[in-house]
C-alpha positions in Angstrom: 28.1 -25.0 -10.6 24.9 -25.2 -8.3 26.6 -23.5 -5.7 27.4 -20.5 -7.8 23.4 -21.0 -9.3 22.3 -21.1 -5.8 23.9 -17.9 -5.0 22.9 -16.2 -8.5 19.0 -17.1 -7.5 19.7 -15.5 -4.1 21.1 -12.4 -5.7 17.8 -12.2 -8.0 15.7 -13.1 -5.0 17.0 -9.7 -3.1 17.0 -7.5 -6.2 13.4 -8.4 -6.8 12.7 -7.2 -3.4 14.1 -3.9 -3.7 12.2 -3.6 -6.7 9.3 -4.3 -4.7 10.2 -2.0 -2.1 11.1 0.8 -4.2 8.3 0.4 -6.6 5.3 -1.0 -4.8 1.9 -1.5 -5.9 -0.4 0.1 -4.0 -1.7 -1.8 -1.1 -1.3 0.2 2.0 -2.7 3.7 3.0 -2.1 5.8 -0.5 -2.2 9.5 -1.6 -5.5 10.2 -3.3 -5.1 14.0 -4.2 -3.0 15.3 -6.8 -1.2 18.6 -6.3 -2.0 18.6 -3.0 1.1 21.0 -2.7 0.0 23.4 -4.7 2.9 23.7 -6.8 1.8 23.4 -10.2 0.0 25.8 -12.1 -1.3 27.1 -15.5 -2.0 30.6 -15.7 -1.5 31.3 -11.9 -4.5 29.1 -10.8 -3.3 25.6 -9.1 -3.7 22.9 -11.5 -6.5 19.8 -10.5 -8.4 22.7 -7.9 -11.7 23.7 -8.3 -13.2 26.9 -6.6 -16.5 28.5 -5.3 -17.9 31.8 -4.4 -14.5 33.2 -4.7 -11.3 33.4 -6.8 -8.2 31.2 -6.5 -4.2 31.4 -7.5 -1.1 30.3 -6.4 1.3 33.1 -4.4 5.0 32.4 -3.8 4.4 33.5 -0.3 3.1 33.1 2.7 4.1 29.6 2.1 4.4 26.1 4.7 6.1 24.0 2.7 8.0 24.3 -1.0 8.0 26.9 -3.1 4.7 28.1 -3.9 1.0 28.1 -2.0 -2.7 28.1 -2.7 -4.2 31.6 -2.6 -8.4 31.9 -1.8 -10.2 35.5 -2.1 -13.9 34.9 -1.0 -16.3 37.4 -2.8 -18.6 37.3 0.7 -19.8 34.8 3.1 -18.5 31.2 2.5 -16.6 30.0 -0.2 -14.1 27.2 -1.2 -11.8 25.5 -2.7 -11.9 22.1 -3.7 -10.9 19.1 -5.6 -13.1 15.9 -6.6 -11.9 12.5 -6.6 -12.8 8.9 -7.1 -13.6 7.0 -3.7 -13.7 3.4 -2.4 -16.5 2.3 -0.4 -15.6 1.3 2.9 -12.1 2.7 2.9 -11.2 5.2 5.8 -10.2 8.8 4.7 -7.9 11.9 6.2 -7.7 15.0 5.3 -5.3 17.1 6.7 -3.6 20.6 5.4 -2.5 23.9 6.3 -4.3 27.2 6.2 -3.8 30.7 7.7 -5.8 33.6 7.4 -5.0 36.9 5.9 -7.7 39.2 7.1 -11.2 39.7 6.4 -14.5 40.3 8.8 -15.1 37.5 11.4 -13.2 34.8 9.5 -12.6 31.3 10.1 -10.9 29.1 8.0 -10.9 25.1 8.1 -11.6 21.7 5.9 -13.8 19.6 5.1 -14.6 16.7 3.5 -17.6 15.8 1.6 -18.7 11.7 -0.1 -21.0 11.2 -2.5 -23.0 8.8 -4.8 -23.3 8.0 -8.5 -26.3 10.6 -8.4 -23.8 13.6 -6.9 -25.7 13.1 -3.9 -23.9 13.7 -0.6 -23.7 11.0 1.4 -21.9 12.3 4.6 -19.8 15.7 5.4 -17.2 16.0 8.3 -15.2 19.0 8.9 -11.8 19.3 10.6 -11.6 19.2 14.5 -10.6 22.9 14.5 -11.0 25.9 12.9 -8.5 29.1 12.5 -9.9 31.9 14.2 -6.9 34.5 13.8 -5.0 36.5 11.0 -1.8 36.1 13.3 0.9 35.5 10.4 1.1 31.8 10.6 0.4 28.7 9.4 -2.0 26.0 11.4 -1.9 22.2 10.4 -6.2 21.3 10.2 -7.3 17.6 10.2 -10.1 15.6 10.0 -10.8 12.8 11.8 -10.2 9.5 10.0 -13.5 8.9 8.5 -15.0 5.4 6.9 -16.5 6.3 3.4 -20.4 5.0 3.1 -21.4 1.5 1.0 -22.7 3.7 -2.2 -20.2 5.8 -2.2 -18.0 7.3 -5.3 -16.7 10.3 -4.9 -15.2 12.0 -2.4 -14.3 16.2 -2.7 -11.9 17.6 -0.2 -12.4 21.7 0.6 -10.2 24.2 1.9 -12.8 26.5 3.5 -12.7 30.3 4.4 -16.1 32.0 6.2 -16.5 35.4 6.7 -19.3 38.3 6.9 -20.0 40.6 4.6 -16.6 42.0 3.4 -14.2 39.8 1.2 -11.8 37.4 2.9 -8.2 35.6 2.0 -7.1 32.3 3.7 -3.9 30.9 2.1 -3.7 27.0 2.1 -0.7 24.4 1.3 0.8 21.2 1.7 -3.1 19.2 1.6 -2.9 15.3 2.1 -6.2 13.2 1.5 -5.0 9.6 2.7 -7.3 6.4 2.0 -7.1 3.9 4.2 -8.2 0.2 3.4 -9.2 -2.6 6.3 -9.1 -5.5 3.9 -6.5 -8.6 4.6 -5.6 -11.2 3.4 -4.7 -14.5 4.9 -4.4 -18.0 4.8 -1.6 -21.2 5.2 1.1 -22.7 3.8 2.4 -25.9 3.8 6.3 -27.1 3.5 6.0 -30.4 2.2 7.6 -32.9 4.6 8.1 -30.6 7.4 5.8 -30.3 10.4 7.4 -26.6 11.1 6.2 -24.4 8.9 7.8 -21.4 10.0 10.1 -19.2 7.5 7.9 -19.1 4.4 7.8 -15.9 2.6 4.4 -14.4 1.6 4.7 -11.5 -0.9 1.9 -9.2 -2.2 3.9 -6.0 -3.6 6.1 -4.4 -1.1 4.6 -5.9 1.8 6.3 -9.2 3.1 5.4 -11.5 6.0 6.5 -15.1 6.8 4.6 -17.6 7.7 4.1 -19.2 11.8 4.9 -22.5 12.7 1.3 -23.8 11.6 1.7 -22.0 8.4 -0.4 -19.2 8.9 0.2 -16.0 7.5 -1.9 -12.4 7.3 -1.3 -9.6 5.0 -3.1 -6.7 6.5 -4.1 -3.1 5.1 -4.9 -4.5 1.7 -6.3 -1.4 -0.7 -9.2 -3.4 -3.0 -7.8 -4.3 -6.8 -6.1 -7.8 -8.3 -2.9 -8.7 -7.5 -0.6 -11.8 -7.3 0.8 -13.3 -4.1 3.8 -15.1 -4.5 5.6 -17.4 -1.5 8.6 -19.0 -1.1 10.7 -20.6 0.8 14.6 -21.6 0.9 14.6 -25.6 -1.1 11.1 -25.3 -2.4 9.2 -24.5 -5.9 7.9 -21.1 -5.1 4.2 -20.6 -6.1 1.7 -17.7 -6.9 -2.0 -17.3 -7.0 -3.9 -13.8 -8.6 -6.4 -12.6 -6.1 -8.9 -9.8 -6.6 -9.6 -7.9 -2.9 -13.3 -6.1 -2.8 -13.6 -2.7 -0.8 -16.3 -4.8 1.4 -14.4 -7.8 2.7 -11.6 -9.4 3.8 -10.3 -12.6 1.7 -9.4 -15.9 3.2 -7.4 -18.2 0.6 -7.0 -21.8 0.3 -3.7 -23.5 1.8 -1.1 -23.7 -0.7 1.6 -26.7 -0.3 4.8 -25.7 -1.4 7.0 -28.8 -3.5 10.6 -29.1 -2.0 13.6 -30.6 -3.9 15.2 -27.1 -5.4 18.1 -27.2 -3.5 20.4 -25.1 -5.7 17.5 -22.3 -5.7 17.5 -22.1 -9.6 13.7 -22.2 -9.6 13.8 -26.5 -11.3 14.3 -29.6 -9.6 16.7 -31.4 -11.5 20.0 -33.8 -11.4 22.2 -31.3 -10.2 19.6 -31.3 -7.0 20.2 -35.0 -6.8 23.4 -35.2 -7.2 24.4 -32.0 -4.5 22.1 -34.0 -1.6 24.1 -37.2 -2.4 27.0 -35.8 -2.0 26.1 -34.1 1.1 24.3 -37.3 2.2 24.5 -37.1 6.5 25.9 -33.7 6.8 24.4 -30.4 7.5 23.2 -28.4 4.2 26.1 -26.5 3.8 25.7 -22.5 3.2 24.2 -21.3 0.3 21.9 -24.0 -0.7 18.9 -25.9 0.8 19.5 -29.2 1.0 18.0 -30.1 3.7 14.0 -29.9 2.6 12.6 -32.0 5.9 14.3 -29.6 8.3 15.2 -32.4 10.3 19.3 -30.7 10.5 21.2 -32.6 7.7 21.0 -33.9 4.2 19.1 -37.9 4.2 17.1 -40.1 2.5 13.9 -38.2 2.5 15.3 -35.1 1.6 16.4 -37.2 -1.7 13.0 -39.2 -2.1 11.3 -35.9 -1.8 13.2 -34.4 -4.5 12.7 -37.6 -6.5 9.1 -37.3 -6.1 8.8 -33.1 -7.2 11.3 -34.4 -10.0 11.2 -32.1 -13.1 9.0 -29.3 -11.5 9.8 -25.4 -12.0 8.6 -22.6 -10.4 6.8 -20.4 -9.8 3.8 -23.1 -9.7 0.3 -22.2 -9.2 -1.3 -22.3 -5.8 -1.9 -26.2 -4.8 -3.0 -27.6 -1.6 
């Protein structure tokens, strides 16, 4: 019976980190533009875009990527397209899209990206690192460099630009990508109770998963601002969690947290049937498929039972304790 609940556990243990993997929550660099492809549209006009000093719709060709691209007709000089978005202080932005040029007098075409305040004032402009100079039939990938967004800021708009003289221009754009970046981690230590190694904890914070060094540490790096819950775990122990809350402005160092050992089966309690699988394993190496062993020390004794004894009756997941 624990054998086959020790192996049930495990099988839970890995489908809950596909899930994780397959359906994170949004830690790492993220998307922060929607339609960025261009693809959808109401009444020929690119849903979520904006435009000025020009005219805007989505064409089925020239395009760099899918089926459909993003249009722009300036009426003279300098106009845009563009798309506002919500912005985290602190956090590093990209743009990057493509663009080519379909004629006009002196054009250029290129990006830029624009942050501002509460207030709608603008905070800081960057524009790509090059410009298309050429109507020569193709597409050209434009980027920004990665730029850190300023304390006060809120917004940040992203333009697809086209310049020209006096006469009307076209610049067809597709495939934009407006990446936010966070610099936040998260670290801190576990503990294996009645081990000195504590190497081979798992630390998880949605799909990103570390394990702990021989002195416990562990760092979780790349964390976007927001609450979450960190979970860790480790094979013969009462896994525990603690709910954090990450700001845009600093990194977050957490208290140690002692994991309880005794669950040798791996059915999240510490029961008999823990007792009673270490006794009859008493002297010999934990055998595959459970975790008998809790001291590390390379087979089932006395302390492995008197720990288990001692975390008696406990169930996981616990909250954080050091």
């Amino acid at each position: 019976m624990g054998v086959r609940r020790g192996a049930f556990f495990q099988a839970v243990v890995a489908v809950a980190c596909l899930v994780l993997w397959l359906f994170p929550v949004s830690l790492v660099a993220e998307e922060v533009l929607s339609n960025g492809d261009f693809e959808v549209a109401t009444g020929g006009i690119p849903e979520a875009w904006s435009v000025y000093g020009g005219t805007l719709s989505r064409v089925s060709a020239p395009v760099e990527q899918g089926s459909y691209a993003a249009a722009f007709t300036s009426t003279a000089g300098t106009g845009w397209i563009y798309q506002t978005t919500p912005a985290i202080p602190a956090i590093t932005y990209t743009l990057r899209g493509y663009g080519q040029l379909g004629g006009g007098s002196s054009p250029s075409a290129f990006l830029q990206l624009a942050f501002y305040n509460s207030a709608g004032y603008p905070l800081l402009q960057v524009e790509s690192t090059g410009r298309i100079l050429e109507a020569d039939g193709r597409y050209h990938l434009l980027s920004t460099n990665p730029v850190r967004a300023p304390a006060s800021t809120t917004t940040v708009r992203a333009k697809g630009v086209l310049a020209t003289g006096a006469e009307p221009g076209v610049a067809y754009f597709d495939t934009f990508s407006l990446l936010g970046e966070p610099h936040n981690k998260i670290q801190g230590q576990v503990k294996l109770q009645g081990r000195t190694n504590q190497a081979g904890a798992q630390v998880a914070l949605g799909r990103q998963l570390v394990m702990s060094a021989p002195d416990g540490a562990f760092s979780l790096a790349e964390v976007m601002p927001g609450s979450f819950t960190i979970t860790v775990s480790a094979p013969g122990y009462l896994s525990a969690y603690r709910s954090v809350t990450v700001t845009s402005e600093a990194s977050l160092d957490l208290p140690p947290v002692l994991l309880l050992g005794g669950d040798g089966d791996g059915d999240g309690v510490i029961r008999l049937e823990d007792l009673v699988l270490e006794a009859a394993y008493l002297g010999q190496p934990s055998p595959s498929g459970l975790a008998l062993d809790v001291n590390g020390d390379g087979r089932v004794d006395i302390y492995d039972i008197a720990l288990t004894g001692i975390n008696f009756g406990g169930g996981a997941p616990s909250p954080w304790r050091n």
